[in-house]
Each structure stands twice: as structure tokens, then as C-alpha cells.
N, C-alpha and C positions, 0 to 999 in steps of 0.2 A: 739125517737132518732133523733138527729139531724144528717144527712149525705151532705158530701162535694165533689166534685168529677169534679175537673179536672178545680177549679177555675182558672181562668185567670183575672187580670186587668191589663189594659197598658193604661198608662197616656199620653198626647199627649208629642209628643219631638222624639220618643217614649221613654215612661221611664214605665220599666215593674217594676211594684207593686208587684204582686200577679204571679206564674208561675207554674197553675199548683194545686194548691193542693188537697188535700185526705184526709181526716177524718171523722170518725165515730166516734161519741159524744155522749156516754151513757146519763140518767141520775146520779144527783151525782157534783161533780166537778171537770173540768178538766183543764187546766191549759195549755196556751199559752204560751210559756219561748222563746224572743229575744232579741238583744239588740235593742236599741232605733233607726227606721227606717232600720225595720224587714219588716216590711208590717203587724203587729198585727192590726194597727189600719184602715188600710184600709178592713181588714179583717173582723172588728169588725165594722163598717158601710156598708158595705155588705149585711153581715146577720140582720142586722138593718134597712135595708131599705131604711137608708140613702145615696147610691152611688149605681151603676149601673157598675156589673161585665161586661167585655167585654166579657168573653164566660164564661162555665162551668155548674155545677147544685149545687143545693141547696135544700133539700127538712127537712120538721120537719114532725117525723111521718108520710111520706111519700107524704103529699102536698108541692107541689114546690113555694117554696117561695122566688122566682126571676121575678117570673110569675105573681104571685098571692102576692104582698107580705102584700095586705089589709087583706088578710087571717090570716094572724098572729100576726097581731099588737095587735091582743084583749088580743093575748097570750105569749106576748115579755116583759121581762122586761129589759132599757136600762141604764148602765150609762156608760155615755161615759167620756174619761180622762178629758176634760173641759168643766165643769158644771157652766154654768152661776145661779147667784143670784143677785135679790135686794139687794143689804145690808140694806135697809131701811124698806124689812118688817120684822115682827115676823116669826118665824119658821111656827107659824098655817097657816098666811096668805100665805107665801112663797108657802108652800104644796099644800094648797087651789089651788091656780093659776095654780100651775103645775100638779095638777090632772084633774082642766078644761081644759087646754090645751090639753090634753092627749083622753078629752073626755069621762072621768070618770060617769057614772052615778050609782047609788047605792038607793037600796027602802030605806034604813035606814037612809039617808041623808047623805049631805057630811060633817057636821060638826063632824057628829058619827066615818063615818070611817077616817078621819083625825085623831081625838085624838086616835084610834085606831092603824093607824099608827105610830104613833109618839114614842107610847108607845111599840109598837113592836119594833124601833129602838133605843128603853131608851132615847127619848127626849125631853117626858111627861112633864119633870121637868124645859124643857125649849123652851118649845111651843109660852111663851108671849116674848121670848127675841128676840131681832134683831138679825138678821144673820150677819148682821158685827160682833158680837160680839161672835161668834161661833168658835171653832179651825175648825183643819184643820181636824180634824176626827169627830167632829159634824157635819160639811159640807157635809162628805161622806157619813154620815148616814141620813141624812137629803135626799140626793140624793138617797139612795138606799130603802127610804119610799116612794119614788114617784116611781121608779122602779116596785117595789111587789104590786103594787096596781091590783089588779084585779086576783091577784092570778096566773102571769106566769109560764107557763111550763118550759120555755125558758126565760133565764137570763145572759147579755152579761156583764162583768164589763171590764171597759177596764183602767188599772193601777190605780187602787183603792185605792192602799199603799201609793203610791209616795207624799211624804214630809210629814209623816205623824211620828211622835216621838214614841219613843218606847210601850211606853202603850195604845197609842191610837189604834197603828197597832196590836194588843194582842187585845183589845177589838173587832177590825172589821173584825179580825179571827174567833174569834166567834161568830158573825154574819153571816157572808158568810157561817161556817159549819151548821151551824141552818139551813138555808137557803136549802143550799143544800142536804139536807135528802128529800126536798120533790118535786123536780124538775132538772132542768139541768140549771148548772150556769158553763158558760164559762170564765174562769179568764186571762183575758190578763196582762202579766207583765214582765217587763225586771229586776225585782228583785226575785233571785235566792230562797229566804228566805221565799217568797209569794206559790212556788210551793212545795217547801221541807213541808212547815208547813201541808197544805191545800188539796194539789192534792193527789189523787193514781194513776191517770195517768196522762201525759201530753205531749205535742210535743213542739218539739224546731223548730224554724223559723227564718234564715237571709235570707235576701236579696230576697223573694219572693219567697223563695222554703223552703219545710220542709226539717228538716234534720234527725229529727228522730221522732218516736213514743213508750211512753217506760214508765217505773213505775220508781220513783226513786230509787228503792233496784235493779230494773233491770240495774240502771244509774250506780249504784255506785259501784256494788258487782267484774266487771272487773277487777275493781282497787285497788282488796285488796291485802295486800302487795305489792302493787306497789307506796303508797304514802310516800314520807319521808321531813319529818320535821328537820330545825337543825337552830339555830342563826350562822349569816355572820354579817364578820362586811364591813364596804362599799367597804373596798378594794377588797373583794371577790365578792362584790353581781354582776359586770357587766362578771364575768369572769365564775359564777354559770350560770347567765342567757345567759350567749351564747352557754354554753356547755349542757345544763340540761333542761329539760321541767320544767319550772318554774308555774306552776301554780297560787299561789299566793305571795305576799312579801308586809309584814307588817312590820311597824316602831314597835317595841314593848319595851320602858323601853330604848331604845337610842340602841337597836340591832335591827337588820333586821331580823325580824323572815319568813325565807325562806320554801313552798312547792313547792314538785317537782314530779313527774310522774316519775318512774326510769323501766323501761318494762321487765329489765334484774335482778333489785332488787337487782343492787351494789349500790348502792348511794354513795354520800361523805363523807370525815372523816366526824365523830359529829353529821351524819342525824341519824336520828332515825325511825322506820316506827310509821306510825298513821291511823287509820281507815280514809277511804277515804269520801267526804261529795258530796254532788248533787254539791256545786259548782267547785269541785274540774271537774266532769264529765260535766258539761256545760263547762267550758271553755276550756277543750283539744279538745272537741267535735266542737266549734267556730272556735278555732284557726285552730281543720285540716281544716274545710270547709273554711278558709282564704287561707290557703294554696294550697287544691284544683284549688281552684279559681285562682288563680296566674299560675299554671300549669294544664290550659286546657286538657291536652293530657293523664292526668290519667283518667280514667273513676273514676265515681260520684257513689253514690248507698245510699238508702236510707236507714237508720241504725232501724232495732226495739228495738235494746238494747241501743243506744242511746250514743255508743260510737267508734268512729272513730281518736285514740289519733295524735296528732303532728306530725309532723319529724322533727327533728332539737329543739335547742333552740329556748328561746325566755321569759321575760318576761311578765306576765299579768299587 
């Protein structure tokens, strides 16, 4: 188990990163959910070895690995959101390099478990091609073959998905599920769609503090009958979104097709109720701690159900 307790980092200025946090990290997969400079990824070089927490603890199966963190690296698999490549070599040679670098040594040779990798991440087929010539989701699997090498306990991915088109990110879901049946893979992501699909559990994180720790059925289940759907046409949508917890508002077919959090479960003519989704619970969940934040003088508390809604309008 991976446990976290009472991380801190502060950047010189001072600009607090990290404030604080708390988590216990089964194996399995759990799931990171903030918006973009959250502090996921200072979080995620942390436990990687790569930065230098100003206080806190950090232990994997109970060796402190703040301390010690050579300790773990035999047993870390890392990919971080910017993965450099050669474009100019093949996918084998690219691996090759990055598994020496790594320090990789193997009785069977490294040519064996290279193709061995490649082929655990279906990219057998394209081991002689250059990596310029690779998508954005052979990239990350490509990445995530140097990762697994050695067989980690612990496995950080840090926004995996991101720019990554519809079928490729369907492909590197099932990947990461494969994966994580036999270790602990931590999934940082500020895409809502990455934790609903993947996780059974997860926490949410802005601004260097968690805000909650929570399953998404736990996320969701608050808000049943409390979400409603209805098309606005423009003249309504700024007069919806100042009076109404507006959760989301999509152009659809030249209407605005409007969600909204109603706590009282009147909505507006024409809304309709609709089962409630993790994004629907992430972002009332953001918006109160925006709000919090603005008015210091409410006290704070850290939510396990993962839901703390709005006051007031507002759209997403």
C-alpha cells in the first residue's frame, strides 16, 4: 500500500504546491481528478523521486520512500505527462535506450525482453518504425513499455489520455485495466471520463489540498433526482446560469442543451430530470471549493462522499 500523510511542498516566492495531504493507496487503480495546476503533477514527481517534498511522509509498503527513495526505483513504474523521444529512432531502439537508462538488466537479454514488451503493449507490429511516425496513443504506450519493465509494484501515470482521439483512449483503458489487476497504478488526470471509466476509487485535488476521497457511485448517488436537463435558447442561457447551478451547457443541433443541480428538485419549465454523471459531481464539488476559497470565514472540511454543491449560480 502506498500511504501519504501530511505532504507539504512550497515553492520558493512562497507558492504552496502541495498543503497537506492524506492518502492511502490500495492496490488496483486509483485515480487523481483536478483541474490543470492542481498540484497532481508535483505530486506525481514526489513519489517519483523526481522533487524534494518540503515536509510530510511517504512510505510504499511501509519503507519510507522520501528517505530512501533508491529503495523503490527497482519497484516504480514512471510516466510522466512529457515524455521525450528521438523521433529518429525505431520504437526497439527508442525502448532499448530507455530501458538502459533506467538500468534495466535482465539474464534473457535485453533484446528478448524488449520485443517482449512491445508486444505486451501491441507494438510488435511496429517495433522497426520510427517514432516520429507513431500517434499520439502509440507514444503512450510506447511509454508505458518502459514503465512496466521490471515488473513494478507501483505505477504513477501522470495524464495519460490527454490529446489522445477517441479509439486510441479506449485502447490505453485497456491497458491500464490489464495493468492494474496486478499492482498499484496511480492515474493522475484532469479528464473526468479517465476516472469514471478506470477507477473504483479516487480523490479530487485543487489548489494543493484534497477535497475529497470517494468511489464514483459515492460521487454521484447525492445527486439523484437532483439533476435536470432541458434545451435554452440564448436568450435564456445567461438568465439560467445566474439563477441555477448550471453544471454543464453544450451547443447541441443550434440549442443549448443546459444541466443544472436543482437541491429543492423544482427546476425550470421544460427541464426534465436525468441520472446524475461523475462529471456532473466534480464540478459542483470545484465550484463549492471556489467558492469556499473566496469566503475564508466558512470553515473547510474534507468531504468522503465527494460532494460539497455550490451556492448560488453560475455557469461551467
Amino acid at each position: 500500500m502506498l500511504v501519504i500523510r501530511d505532504l507539504v511542498k512550497v515553492y520558493p516566492g512562497p507558492v504552496p504546491a502541495l498543503q497537506g495531504i492524506n492518502l492511502e493507496i490500495p492496490k488496483g487503480m486509483f485515480g487523481l481528478l483536478g483541474p490543470n495546476g492542481a498540484g497532481k503533477t508535483t505530486l506525481m514527481r514526489i513519489l517519483a523521486g523526481q522533487l524534494e517534498a518540503t515536509s510530510g511522509q511517504v512510505s510504499l509498503d511501509g519503507v519510507d520512500i522520501l528517505s530512501q527513495p533508491q529503495t523503490v526505483w527497482s519497484q516504480l513504474g514512471y510516466l510522466p505527462q512529457d515524455f521525450g523521444f528521438y523521433p529518429h529512432l525505431t520504437g526497439r531502439k527508442m525502448l532499448r535506450y530507455l530501458l538502459d537508462l533506467k538500468g534495466v538488466r535482465v539474464p534473457q537479454g535485453m533484446d528478448r525482453l524488449v520485443d517482449e514488451l512491445l508486444e505486451r503493449v501491441n507494438l510488435g507490429y511496429a517495433a522497426k518504425r520510427k517514432v516520429k511516425g507513431y500517434s499520439g496513443g502509440m507514444r503512450q504506450r510506447l511509454g508505458i513499455a518502459q514503465a512496466i519493465a521490471g515488473n513494478p509494484r507501483l505505477m504513477i501515470v501522470d495524464e495519460p489520455t490527454a490529446g489522445l482521439d477517441p479509439e486510441e483512449r479506449l485502447n490505453f483503458y485497456r491497458l491500464l485495466a490489464e495493468l492494474a489487476e496486478e499492482r498499484t497504478v496511480l492515474l493522475s488526470t484532469h479528464i473526468v471520463e479517465d476516472v469514471s471509466v478506470l477507477c473504483p476509487r479516487f480523490a479530487v485535488i485543487r489548489g494543493g489540498r484534497l477535497l475529497a476521497r470517494t468511489t464514483p457511485r459515492q460521487a454521484r448517488d447525492p445527486l439523484q433526482g437532483r439533476i435536470f436537463e432541458g434545451s435554452v435558447d440564448l436568450s435564456q442561457l445567461e438568465h439560467i446560469s445566474s439563477t441555477r447551478q448550471v453544471t454543464q451547457s453544450l451547443l447541441v443541433e443550434g440549442k443549448h442543451r443546459v444541466r443544472i443541480y436543482e437541491p429543492q428538485e423544482r427546476p425550470p419549465v421544460g427541464f426534465q430530470p436525468v441520472a446524475p454523471t461523475l462529471e456532473d459531481a466534480y464540478l459542483l464539488l470545484v465550484r463549492a471549493d471556489k467558492l469556499a476559497a473566496a469566503h475564508p470565514q466558512q470553515p473547510e472540511s474534507e468531504s468522503e462522499s465527494g460532494i460539497r454543491p455550490a451556492v448560488g449560480g453560475g455557469a461551467s
